[in-house]
C-alpha positions in Angstrom: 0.0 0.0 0.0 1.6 3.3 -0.6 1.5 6.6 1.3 -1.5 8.0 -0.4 -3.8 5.2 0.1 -2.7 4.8 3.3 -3.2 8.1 4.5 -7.0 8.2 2.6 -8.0 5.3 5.0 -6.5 7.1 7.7 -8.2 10.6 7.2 -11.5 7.9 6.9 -11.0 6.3 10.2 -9.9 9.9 12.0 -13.2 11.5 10.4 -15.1 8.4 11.7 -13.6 8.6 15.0 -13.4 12.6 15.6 -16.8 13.0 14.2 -15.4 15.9 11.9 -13.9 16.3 8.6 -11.0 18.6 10.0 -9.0 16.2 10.3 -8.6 16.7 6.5 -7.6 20.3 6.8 -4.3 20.2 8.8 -2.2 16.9 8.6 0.8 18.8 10.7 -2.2 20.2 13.5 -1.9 18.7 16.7 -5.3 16.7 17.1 -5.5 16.9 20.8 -4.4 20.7 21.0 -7.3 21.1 18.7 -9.5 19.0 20.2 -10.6 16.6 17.4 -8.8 13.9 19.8 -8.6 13.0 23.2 -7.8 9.9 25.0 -10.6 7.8 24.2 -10.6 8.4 20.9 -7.0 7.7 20.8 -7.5 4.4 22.2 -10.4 3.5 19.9 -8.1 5.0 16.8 -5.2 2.3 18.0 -8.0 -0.5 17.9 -10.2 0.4 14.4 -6.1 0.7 12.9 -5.7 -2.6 13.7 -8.9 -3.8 12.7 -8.1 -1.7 9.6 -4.9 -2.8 9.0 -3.6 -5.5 11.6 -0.8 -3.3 12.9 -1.1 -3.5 16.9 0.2 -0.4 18.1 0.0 -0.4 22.6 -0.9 2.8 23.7 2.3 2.1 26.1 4.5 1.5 23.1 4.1 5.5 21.9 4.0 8.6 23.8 1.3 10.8 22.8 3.4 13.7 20.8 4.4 10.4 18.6 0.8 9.9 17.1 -0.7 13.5 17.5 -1.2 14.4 13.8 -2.2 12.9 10.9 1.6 13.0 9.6 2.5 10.7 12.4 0.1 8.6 12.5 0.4 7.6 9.0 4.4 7.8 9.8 3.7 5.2 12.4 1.4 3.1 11.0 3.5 2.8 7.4 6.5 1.7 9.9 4.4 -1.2 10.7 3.0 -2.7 7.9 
């Protein structure tokens, strides 16, 4: 899967998750400064990406400011498939 695709499902599953499409806008924005993410939906973001894509990533395995933007998260994801 390449970086484009990759990051299309992502932006799906963030929009799904956040309950708003600006995740689209910004893929450098911190999601949590912004508040389009908070804890919980970080955990349930971890599970639907490996429903999504069978990458287990343990919320104890990453700090937060490693998976607080849509960059990253595709960053860390893409490391793991």
């Amino acid at each position: 899967m390449d970086r484009e695709e990759l990051l299309a499902r992502i932006l799906d599953l963030l929009e799904y998750i956040c309950g708003d499409e600006a995740v689209r806008e910004e893929q450098d924005a911190d999601l949590f400064d912004t508040g389009l993410l908070d804890s919980l939906a970080a955990m349930e973001l971890l599970v639907e990406i490996e429903n999504e894509f069978g990458v287990v990533i343990a919320p104890t395995e990453v700090d937060r400011e490693e998976m607080n933007t849509v960059s990253k998260i595709v960053d860390r994801v893409s490391e793991r498939i």
